[in-house]
TIVO-2410 file (N, C-alpha, C; in nm, 3 decimals):
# residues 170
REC num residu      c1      c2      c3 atome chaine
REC   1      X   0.887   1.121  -0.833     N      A
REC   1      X   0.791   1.158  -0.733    CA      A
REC   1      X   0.750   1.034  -0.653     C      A
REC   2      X   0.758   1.036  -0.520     N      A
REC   2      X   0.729   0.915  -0.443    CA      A
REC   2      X   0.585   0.923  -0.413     C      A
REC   3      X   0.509   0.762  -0.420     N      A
REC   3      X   0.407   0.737  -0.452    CA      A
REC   3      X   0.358   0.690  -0.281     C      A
REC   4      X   0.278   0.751  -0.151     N      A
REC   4      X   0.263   0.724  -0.065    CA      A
REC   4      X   0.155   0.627  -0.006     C      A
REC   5      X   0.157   0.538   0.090     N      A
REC   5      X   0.055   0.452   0.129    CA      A
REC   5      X   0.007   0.489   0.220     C      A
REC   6      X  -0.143   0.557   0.249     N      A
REC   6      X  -0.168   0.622   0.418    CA      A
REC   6      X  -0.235   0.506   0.505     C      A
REC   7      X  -0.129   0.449   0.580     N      A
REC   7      X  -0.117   0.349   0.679    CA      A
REC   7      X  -0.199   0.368   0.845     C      A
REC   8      X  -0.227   0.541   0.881     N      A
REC   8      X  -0.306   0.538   0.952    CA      A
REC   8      X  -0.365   0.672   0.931     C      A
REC   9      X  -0.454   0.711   1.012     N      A
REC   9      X  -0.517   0.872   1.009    CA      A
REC   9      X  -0.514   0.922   1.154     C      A
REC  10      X  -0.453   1.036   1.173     N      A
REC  10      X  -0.426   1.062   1.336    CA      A
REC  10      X  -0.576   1.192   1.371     C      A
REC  11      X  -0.630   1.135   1.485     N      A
REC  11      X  -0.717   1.175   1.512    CA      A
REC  11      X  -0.704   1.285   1.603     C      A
REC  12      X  -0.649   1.228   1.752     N      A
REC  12      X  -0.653   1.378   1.834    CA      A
REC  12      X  -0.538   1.326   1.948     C      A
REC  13      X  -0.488   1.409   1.957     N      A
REC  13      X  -0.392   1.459   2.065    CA      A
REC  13      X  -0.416   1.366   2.227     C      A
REC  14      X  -0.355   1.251   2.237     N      A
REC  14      X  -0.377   1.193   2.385    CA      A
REC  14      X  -0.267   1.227   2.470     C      A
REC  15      X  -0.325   1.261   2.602     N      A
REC  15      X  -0.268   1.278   2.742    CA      A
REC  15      X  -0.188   1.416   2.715     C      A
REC  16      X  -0.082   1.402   2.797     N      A
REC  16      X   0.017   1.505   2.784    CA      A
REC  16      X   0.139   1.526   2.741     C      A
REC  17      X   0.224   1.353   2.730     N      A
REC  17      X   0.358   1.377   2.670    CA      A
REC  17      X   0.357   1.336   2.510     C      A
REC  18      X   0.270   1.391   2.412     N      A
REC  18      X   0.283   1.429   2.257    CA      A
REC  18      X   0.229   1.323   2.198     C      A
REC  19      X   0.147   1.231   2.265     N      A
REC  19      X   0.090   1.093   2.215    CA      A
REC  19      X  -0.026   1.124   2.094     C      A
REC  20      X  -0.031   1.042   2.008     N      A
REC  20      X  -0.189   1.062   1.936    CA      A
REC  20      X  -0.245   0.968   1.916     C      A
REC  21      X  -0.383   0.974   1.932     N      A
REC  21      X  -0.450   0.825   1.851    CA      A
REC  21      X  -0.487   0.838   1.747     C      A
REC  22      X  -0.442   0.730   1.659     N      A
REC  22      X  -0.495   0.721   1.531    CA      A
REC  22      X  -0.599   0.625   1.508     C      A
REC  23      X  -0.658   0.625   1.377     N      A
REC  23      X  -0.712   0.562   1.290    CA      A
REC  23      X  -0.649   0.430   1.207     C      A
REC  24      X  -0.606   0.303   1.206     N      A
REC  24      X  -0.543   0.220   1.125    CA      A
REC  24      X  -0.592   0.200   1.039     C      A
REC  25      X  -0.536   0.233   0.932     N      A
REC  25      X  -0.586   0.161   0.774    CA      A
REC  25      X  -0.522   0.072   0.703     C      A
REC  26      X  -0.414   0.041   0.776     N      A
REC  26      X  -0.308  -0.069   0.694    CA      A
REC  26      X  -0.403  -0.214   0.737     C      A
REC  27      X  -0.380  -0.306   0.616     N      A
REC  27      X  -0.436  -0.399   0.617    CA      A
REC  27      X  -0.337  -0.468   0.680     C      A
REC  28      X  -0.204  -0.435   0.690     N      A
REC  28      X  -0.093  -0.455   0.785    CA      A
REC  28      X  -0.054  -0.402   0.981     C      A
REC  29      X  -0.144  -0.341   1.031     N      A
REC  29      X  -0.091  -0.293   1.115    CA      A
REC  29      X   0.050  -0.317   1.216     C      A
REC  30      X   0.058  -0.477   1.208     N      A
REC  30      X   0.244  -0.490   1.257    CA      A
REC  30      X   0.328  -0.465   1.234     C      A
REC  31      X   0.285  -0.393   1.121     N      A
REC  31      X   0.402  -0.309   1.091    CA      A
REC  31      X   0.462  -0.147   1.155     C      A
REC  32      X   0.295  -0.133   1.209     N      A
REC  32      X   0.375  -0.001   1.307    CA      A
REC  32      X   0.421  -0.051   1.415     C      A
REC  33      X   0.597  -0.033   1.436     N      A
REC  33      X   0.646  -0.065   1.515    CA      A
REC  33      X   0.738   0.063   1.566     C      A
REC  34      X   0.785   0.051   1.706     N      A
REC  34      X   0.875   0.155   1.712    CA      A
REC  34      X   1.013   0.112   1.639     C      A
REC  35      X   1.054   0.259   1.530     N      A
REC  35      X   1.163   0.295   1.482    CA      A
REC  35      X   1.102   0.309   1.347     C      A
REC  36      X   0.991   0.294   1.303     N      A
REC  36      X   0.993   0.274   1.192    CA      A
REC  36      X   0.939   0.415   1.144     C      A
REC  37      X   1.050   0.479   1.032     N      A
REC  37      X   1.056   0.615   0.986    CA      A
REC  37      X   0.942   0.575   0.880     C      A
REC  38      X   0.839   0.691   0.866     N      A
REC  38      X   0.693   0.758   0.853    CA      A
REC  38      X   0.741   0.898   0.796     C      A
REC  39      X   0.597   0.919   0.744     N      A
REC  39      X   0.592   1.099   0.674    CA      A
REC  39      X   0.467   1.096   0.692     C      A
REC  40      X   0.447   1.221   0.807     N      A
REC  40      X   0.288   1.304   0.815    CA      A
REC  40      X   0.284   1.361   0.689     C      A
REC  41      X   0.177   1.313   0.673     N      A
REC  41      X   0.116   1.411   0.534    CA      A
REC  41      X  -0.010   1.500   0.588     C      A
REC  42      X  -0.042   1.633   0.536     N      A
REC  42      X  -0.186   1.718   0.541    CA      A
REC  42      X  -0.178   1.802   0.451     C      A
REC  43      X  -0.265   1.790   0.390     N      A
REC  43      X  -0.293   1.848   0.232    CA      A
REC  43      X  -0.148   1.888   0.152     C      A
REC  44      X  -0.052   2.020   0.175     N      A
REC  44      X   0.052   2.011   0.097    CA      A
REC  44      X   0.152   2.036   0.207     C      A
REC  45      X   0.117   1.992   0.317     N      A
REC  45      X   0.269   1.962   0.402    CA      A
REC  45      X   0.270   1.823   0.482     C      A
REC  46      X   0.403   1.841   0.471     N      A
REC  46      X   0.478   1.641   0.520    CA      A
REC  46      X   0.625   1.684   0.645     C      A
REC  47      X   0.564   1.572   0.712     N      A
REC  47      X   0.729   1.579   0.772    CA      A
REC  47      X   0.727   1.434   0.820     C      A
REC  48      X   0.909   1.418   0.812     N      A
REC  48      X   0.926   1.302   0.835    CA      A
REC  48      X   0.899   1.249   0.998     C      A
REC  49      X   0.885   1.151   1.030     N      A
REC  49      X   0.859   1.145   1.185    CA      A
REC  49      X   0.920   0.989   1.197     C      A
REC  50      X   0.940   0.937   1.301     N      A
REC  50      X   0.977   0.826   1.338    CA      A
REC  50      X   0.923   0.756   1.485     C      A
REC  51      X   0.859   0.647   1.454     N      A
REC  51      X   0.777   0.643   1.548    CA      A
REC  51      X   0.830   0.628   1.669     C      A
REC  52      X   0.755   0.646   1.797     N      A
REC  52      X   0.881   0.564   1.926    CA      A
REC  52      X   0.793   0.469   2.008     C      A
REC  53      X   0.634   0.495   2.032     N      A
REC  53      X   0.559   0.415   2.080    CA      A
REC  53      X   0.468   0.372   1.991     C      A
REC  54      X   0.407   0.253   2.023     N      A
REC  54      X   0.214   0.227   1.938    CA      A
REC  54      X   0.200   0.135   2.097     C      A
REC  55      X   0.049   0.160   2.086     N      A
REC  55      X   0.011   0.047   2.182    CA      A
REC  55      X  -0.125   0.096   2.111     C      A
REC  56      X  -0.218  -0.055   2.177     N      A
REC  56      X  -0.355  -0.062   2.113    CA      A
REC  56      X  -0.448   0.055   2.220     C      A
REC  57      X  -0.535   0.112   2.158     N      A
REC  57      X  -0.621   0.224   2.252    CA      A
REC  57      X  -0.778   0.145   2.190     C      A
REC  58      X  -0.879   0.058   2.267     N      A
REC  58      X  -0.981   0.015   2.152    CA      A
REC  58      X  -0.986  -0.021   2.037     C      A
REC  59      X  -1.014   0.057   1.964     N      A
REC  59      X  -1.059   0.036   1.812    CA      A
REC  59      X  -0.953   0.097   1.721     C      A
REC  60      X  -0.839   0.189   1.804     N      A
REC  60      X  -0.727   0.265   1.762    CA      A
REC  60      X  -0.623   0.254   1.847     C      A
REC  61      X  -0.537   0.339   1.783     N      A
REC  61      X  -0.378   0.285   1.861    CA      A
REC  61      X  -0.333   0.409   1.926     C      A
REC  62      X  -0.291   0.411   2.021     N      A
REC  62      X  -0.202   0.505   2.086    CA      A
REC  62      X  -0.060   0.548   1.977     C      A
REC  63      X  -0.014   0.650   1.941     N      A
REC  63      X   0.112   0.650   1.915    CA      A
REC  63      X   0.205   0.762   1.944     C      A
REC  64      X   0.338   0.736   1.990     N      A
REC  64      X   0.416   0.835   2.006    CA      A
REC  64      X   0.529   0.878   1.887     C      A
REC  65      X   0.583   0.986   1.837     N      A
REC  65      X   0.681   0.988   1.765    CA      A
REC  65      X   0.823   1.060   1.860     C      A
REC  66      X   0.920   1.039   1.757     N      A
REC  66      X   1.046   1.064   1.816    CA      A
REC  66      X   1.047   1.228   1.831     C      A
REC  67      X   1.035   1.338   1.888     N      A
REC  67      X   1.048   1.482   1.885    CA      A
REC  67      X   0.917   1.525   1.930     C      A
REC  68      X   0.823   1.473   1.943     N      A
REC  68      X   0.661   1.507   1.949    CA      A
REC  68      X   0.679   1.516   2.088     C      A
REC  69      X   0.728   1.597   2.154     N      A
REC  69      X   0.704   1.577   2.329    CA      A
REC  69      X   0.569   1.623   2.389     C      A
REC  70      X   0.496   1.723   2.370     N      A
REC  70      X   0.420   1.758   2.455    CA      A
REC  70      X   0.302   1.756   2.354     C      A
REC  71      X   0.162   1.790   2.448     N      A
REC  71      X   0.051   1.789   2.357    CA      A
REC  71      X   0.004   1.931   2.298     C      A
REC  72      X   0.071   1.989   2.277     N      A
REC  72      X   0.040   2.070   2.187    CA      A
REC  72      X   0.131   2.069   2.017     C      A
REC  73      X   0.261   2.006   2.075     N      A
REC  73      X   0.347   1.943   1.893    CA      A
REC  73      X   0.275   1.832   1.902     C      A
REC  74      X   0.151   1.703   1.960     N      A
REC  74      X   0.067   1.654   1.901    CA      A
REC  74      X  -0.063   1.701   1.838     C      A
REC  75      X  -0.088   1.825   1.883     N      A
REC  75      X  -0.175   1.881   1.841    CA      A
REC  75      X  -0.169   1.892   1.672     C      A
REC  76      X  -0.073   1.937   1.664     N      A
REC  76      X  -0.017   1.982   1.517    CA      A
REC  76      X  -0.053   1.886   1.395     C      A
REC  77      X  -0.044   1.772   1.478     N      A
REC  77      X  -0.026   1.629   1.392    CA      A
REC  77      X  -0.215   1.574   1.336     C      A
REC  78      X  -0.251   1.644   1.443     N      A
REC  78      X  -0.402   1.625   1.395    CA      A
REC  78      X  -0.472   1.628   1.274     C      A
REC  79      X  -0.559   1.510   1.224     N      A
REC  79      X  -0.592   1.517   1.095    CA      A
REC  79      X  -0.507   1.480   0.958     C      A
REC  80      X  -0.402   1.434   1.017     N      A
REC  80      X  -0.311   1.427   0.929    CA      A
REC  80      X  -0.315   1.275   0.940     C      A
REC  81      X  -0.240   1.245   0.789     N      A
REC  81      X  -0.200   1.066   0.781    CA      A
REC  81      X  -0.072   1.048   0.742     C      A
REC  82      X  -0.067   0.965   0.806     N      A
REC  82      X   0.097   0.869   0.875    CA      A
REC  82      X   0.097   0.794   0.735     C      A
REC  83      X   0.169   0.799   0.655     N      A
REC  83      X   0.251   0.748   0.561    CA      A
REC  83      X   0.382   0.654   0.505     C      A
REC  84      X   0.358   0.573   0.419     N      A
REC  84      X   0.498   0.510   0.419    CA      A
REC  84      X   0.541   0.487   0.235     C      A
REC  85      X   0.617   0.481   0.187     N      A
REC  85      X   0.642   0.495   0.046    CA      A
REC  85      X   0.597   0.387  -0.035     C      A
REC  86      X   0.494   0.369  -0.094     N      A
REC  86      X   0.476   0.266  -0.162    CA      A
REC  86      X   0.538   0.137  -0.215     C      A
REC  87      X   0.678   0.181  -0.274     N      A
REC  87      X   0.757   0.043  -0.254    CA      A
REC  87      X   0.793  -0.014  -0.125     C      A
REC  88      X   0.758   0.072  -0.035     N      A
REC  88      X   0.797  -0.041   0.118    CA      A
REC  88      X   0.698  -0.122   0.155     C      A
REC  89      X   0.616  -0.068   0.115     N      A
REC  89      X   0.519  -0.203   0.067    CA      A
REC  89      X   0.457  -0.330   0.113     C      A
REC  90      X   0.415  -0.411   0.257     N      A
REC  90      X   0.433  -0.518   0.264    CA      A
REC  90      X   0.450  -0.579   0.139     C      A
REC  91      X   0.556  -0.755   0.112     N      A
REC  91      X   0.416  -0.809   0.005    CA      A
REC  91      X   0.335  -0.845  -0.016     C      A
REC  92      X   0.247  -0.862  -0.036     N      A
REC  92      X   0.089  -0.925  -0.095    CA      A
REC  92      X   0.097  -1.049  -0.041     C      A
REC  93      X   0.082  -1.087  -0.002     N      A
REC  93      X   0.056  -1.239   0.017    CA      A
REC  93      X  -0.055  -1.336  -0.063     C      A
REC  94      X  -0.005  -1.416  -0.060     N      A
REC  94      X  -0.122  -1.471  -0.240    CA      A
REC  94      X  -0.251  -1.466  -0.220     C      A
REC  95      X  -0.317  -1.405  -0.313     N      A
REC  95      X  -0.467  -1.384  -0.344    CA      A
REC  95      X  -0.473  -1.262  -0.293     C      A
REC  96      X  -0.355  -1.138  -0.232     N      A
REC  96      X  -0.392  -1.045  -0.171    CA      A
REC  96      X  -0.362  -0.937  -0.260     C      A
REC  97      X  -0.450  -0.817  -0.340     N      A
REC  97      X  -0.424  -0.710  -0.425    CA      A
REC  97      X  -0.422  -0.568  -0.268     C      A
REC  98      X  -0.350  -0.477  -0.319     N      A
REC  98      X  -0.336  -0.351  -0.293    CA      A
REC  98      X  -0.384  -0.285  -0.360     C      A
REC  99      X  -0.464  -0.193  -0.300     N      A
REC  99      X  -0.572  -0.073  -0.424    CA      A
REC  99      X  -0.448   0.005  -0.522     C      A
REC 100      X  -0.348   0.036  -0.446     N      A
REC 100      X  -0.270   0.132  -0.540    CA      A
REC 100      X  -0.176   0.019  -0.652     C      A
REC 101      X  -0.206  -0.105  -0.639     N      A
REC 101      X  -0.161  -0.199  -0.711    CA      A
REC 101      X  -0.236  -0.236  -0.854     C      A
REC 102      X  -0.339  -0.229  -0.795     N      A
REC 102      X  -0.449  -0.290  -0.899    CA      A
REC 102      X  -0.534  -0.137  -0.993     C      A
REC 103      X  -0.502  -0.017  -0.940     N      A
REC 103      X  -0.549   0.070  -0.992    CA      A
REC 103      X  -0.505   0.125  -1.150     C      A
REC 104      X  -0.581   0.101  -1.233     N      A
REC 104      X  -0.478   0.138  -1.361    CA      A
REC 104      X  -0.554   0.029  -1.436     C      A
REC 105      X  -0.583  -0.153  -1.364     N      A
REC 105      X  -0.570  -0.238  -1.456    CA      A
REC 105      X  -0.702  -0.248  -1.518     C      A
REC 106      X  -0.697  -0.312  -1.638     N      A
REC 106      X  -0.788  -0.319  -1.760    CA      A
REC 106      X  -0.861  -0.467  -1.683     C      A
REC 107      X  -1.008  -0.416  -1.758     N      A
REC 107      X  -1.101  -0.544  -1.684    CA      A
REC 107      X  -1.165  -0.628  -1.815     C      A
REC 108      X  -1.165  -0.731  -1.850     N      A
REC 108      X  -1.201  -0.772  -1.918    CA      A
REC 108      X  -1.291  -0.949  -1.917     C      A
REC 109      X  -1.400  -0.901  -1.966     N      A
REC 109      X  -1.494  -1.053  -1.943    CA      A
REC 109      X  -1.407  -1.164  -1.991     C      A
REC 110      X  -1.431  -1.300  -1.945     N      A
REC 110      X  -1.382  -1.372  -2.012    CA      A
REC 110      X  -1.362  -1.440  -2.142     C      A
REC 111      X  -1.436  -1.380  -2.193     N      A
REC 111      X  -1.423  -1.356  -2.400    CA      A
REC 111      X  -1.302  -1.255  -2.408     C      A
REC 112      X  -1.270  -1.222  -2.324     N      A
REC 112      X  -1.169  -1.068  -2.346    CA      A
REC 112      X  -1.260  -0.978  -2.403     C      A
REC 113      X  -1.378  -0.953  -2.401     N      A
REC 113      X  -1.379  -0.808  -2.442    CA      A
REC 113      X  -1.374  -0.691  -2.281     C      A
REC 114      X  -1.352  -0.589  -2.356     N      A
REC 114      X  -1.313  -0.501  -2.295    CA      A
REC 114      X  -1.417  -0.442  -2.205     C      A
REC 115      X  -1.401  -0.422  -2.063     N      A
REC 115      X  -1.511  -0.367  -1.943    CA      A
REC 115      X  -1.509  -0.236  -1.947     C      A
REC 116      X  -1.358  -0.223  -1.883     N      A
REC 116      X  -1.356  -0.080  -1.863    CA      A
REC 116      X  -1.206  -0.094  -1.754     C      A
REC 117      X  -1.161   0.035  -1.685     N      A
REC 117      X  -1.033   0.037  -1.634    CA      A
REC 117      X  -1.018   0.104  -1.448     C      A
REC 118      X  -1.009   0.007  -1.352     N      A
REC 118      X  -1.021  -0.015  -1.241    CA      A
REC 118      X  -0.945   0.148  -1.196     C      A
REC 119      X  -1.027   0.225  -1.142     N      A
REC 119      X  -1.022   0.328  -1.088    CA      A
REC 119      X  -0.969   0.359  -0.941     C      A
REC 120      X  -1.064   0.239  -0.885     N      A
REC 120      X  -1.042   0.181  -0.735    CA      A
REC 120      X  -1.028   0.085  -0.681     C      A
REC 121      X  -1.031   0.057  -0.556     N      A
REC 121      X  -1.035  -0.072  -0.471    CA      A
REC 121      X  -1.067  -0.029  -0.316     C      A
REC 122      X  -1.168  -0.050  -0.309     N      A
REC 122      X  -1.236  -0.009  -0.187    CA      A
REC 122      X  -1.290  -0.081  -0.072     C      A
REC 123      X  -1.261  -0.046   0.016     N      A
REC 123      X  -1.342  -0.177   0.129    CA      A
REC 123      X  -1.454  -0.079   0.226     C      A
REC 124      X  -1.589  -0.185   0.147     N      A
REC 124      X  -1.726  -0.121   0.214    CA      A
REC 124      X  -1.784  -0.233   0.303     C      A
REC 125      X  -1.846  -0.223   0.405     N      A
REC 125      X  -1.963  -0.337   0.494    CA      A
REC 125      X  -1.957  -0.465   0.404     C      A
REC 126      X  -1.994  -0.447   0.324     N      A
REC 126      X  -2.022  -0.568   0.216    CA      A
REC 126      X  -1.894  -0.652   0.175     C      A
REC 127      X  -1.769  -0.627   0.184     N      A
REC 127      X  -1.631  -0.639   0.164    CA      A
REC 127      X  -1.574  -0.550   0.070     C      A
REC 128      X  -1.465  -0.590  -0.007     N      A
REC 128      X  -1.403  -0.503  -0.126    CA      A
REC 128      X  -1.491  -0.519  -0.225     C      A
REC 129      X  -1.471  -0.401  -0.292     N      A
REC 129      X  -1.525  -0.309  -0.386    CA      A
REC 129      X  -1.445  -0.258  -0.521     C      A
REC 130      X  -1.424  -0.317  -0.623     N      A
REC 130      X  -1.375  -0.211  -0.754    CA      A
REC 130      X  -1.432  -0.155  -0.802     C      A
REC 131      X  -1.414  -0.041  -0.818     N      A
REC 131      X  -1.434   0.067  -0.905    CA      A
REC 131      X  -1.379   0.062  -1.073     C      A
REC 132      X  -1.499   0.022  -1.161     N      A
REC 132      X  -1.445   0.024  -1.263    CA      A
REC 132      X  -1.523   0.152  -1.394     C      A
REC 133      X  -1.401   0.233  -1.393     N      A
REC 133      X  -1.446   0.309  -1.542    CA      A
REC 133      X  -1.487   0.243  -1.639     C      A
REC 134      X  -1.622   0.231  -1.707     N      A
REC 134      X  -1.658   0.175  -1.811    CA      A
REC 134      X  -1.691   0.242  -1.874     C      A
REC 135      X  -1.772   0.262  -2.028     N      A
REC 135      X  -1.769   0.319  -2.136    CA      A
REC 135      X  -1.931   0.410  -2.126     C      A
REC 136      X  -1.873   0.496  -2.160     N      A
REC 136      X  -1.977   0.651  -2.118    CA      A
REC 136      X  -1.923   0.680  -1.984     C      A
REC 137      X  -1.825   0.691  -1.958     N      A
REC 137      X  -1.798   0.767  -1.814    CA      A
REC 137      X  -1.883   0.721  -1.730     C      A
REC 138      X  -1.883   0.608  -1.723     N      A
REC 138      X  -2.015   0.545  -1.620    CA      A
REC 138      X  -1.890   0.460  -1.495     C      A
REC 139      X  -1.873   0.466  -1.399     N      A
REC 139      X  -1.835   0.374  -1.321    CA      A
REC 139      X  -1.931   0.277  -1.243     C      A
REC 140      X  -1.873   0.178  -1.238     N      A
REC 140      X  -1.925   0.062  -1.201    CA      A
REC 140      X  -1.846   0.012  -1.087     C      A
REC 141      X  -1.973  -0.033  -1.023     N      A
REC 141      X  -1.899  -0.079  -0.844    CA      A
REC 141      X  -1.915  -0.219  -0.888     C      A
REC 142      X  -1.813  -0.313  -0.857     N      A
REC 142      X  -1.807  -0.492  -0.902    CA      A
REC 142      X  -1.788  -0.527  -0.743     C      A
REC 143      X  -1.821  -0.604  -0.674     N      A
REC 143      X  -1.796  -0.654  -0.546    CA      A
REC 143      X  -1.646  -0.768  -0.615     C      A
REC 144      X  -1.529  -0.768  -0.559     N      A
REC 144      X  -1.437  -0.831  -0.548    CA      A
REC 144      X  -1.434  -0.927  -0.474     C      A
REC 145      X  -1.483  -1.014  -0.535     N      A
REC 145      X  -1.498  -1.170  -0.482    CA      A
REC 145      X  -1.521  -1.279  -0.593     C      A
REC 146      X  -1.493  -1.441  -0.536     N      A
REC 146      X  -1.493  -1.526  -0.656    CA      A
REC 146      X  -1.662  -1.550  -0.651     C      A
REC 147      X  -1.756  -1.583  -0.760     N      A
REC 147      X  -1.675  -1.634  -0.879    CA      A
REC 147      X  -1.670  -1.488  -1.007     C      A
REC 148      X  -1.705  -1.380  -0.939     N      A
REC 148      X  -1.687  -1.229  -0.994    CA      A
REC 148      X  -1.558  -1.235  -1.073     C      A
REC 149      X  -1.472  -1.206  -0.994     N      A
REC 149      X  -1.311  -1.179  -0.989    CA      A
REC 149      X  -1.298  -1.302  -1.038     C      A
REC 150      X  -1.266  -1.362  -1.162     N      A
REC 150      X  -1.212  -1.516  -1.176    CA      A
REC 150      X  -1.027  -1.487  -1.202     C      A
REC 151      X  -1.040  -1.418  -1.258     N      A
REC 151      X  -0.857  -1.416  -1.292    CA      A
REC 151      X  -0.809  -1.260  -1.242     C      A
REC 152      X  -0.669  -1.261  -1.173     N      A
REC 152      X  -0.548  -1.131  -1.146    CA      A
REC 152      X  -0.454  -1.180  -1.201     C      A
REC 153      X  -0.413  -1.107  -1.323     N      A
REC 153      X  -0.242  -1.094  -1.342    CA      A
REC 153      X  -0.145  -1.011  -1.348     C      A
REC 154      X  -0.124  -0.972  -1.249     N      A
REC 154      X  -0.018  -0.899  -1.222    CA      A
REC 154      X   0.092  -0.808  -1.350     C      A
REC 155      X   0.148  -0.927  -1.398     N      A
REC 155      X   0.237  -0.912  -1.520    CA      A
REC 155      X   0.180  -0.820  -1.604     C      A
REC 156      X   0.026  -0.880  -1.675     N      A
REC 156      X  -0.075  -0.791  -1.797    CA      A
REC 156      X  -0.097  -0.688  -1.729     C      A
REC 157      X  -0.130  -0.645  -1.626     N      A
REC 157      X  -0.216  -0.565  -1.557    CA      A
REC 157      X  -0.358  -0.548  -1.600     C      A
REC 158      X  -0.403  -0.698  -1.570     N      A
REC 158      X  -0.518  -0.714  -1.631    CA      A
REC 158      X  -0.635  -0.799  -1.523     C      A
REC 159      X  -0.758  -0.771  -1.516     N      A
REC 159      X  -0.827  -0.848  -1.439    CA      A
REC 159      X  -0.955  -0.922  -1.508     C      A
REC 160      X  -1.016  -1.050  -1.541     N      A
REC 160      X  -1.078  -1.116  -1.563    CA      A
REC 160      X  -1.189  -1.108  -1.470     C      A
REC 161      X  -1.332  -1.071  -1.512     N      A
REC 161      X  -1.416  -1.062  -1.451    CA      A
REC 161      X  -1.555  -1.181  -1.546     C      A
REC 162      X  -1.659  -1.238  -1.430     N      A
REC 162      X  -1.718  -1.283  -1.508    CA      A
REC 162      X  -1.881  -1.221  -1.418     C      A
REC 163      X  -1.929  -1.077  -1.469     N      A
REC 163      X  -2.011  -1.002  -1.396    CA      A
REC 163      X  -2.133  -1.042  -1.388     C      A
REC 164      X  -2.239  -1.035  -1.312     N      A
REC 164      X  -2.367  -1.072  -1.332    CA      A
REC 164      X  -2.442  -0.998  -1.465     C      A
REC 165      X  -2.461  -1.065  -1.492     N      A
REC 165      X  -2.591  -1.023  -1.612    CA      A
REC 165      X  -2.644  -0.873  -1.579     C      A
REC 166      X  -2.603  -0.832  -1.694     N      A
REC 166      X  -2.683  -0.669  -1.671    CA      A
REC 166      X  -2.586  -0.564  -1.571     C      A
REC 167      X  -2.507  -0.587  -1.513     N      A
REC 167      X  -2.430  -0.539  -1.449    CA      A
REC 167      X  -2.322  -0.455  -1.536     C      A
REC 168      X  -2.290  -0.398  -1.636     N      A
REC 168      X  -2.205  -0.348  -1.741    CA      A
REC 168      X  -2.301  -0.257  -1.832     C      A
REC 169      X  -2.432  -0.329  -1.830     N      A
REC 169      X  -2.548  -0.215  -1.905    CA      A
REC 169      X  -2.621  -0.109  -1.804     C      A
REC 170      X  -2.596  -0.150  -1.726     N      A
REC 170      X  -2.684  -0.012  -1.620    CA      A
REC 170      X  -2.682   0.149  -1.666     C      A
***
């Protein structure tokens, strides 16, 4: 089963020849380029699409796909998110985690005992955000930053945290 990354969110139908503007969520956006084959996703339907235009619109991007001619087959596309397969992946560039990367890993103080197991990775006003399951079904929001976050290893799938006081008993 392929594991998807939603790279933008398409909002509404521009002009007349099948354009849409989206929403960018890739922490990558140069990567939407024309040619680069995509899958609309909306709730349990997908189709493959391939892009043919992006240009910047404000705060969002203009985009065209290959078959999308008029604005009503952009219509269709509405609400939906533009997708790409998880192993395509940019890479990380150092010090850089991916939420669907880091989700899964075990958090542990620097004594090693055990926190709890990173649910999320979120970016709020304040910056990134983990989400960590801790013990009683309690999740815990950790702001992802040093000297919080002291260690990522990839390999363990493990993250070293050194939390403020009281922050684990709430």
């Amino acid at each position: 089963m392929t594991s998807w990354l939603v790279v933008a969110t398409i909002g509404k139908a521009h002009g007349l020849r099948g354009e849409v503007l989206a929403d960018v969520l890739t922490d990558f956006p140069e990567r939407l380029l024309p040619g680069l084959r995509v899958v609309w996703r909306s709730r349990e339907s997908e189709r493959p699409l391939t892009i043919r235009l992006v240009r910047p619109q404000g705060n969002r991007v203009r985009i065209a796909f290959e078959d999308i001619e008029t604005v009503d087959q952009a219509r269709t596309l509405t609400g939906g998110d533009v997708c790409v397969p998880a192993n395509e992946a940019f890479p990380a560039p150092d010090g850089f985690y991916y939420e669907h990367e880091v989700t899964g890993f075990q958090c542990v103080d620097d004594a090693g005992r055990e926190l709890g197991t990173v649910t999320a990775l979120g970016k709020t006003a304040g910056g990134p955000m983990l989400t960590v399951a801790a013990s009683g079904a309690r999740e815990i929001l950790v702001p992802w930053t040093r000297p919080i976050v002291v260690e990522v290893d990839r390999a363990a799938r493990r993250i070293v945290l050194d939390p403020p006081d009281g922050l684990f008993e709430l």
